[in-house]
C-alpha positions, 0 to 999 in steps of 0.5 A: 085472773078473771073479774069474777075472781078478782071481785072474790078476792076483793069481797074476802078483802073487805070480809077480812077487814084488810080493805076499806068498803072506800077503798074497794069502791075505787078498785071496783072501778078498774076491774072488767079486765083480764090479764092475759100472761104479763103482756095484755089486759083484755078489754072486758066492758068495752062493748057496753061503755063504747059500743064496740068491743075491744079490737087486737091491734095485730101488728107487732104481736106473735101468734102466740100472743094473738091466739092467747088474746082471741081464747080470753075474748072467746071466753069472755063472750060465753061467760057474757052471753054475747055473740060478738065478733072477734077481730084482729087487725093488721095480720100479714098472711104468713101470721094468720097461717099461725093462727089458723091452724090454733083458732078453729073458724078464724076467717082472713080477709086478705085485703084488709089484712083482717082476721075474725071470728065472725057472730053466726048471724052476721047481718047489718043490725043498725039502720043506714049505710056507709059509703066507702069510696077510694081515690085509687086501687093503689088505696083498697087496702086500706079501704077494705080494712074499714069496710070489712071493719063495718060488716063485722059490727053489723052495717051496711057498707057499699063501695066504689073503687077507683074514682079519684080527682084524675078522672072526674068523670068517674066520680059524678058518673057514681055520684048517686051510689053516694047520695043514697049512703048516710056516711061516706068514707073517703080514702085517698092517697097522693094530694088527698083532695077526693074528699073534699070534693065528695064533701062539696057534693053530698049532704051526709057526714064526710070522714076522710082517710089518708093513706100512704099511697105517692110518690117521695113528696107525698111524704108516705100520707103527710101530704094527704093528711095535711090537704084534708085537714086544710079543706075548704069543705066543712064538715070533713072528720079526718082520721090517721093516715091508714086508719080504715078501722078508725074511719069505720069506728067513727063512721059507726058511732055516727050511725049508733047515735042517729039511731039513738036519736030516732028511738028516743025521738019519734016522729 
């Protein structure tokens, strides 16, 4: 049932007198969802409440699934007027194979194992740049799932790959690529300590990720994530192990909110 067809039947309910005007108020307040089967609830009113839409957490759901949910959305963008991207993440490639062949103009981003269905103007909408940088190539998958995650929702995303602690050099000889970013993504595996370092070094939001990247002691990512919690750099936000699309979200929200300040205040 649609929200527009959840509103009717609620107004007939008052009409009726089988409802309190009270009581419709408070169930006026959970509608902006759509059920899609008895297996989800799409998300209708997310994009004005949060600045993002909802996103399809891909993992663990069939094709048939993901397609029922990507055609809600699909519909509800047309009935919304919105031009919105459309983006499923975590999707192994044997499963967008599935989806392709039901979705015209899904497109796949293998590193990131994301799918979408892309805005026809896909271009940065929000001033500034995000920084993405891993400690290693063993990290780019990760790391791409939040550039791609970024790109899709309108900013301006650079990347450096492969300038992890074991090397310095590499960092301080990029450092400039870093300084010209307003937030910085810093993805890293094994001991995690890249991020504090870029943190001790540049002047913008730092957001670490660790991912799973090491060897048996690294306990898939624990090590990581406990090193960035416990950095001595301030400033550092920490998202979950593997969680590129968390970093690009918040590192997003960052950039939305600076420009909010800027409209609102003038110089």
């Amino acid at each position: 049932m649609s929200e527009f067809d959840s509103l009717k039947t609620l107004f007939d309910a008052i009409a009726t007198g089988n409802i309190s005007p009270d009581a419709a108020l408070d169930k006026i307040k959970s509608l902006g969802y759509e059920s899609v089967g008895e297996f989800a609830k799409v998300d209708r009113d997310r994009a004005r409440r949060n600045g993002f839409p909802e996103v399809i957490w891909g993992a663990g759901k069939t094709p048939e699934q993901i397609v029922a949910i990507i055609e809600a959305m699909q519909r509800q963008n047309r009935e919304l007027g919105r031009d919105l991207a459309i983006i499923a993440t975590l999707v192994e490639p044997d499963v967008f194979r599935h989806l392709k062949a039901r979705v015209p103009g899904l497109k796949y981003y293998p590193p990131a194992r994301i799918c979408a269905i892309v805005p026809e103007e896909l271009q940065p909408k929000f001033p500034g740049e995000i920084a993405i940088v891993t400690a290693g190539t063993s990290d780019i998958p990760v790391a791409e799932e939040a550039a791609v995650t970024a790109e899709l929702f309108g900013f301006r995303v650079s990347r450096l790959w492969d300038v992890g602690v074991a090397g310095i050099h590499r960092l301080l000889h990029n450092l400039h690529l870093i300084h010209s970013a307003d937030v910085a993504i810093v993805v890293a595996g094994m001991e995690g300590a890249l991020p504090s370092v870029v943190a001790g070094l540049v002047d913008c939001p730092v957001i670490a990720v660790p991912t799973s990247v090491g060897y048996g002691a690294s306990f898939k990512g624990l090590a990581a994530l406990l090193t960035m919690l416990n950095s001595c750099a301030p400033g550092i936000g920490v998202v979950n192990i593997d969680n590129g699309f968390g970093a690009a979200i918040l590192a997003g929200q960052i950039l939305r909110s600076a420009h909010k300040i800027n409209r609102s205040n003038p110089l």
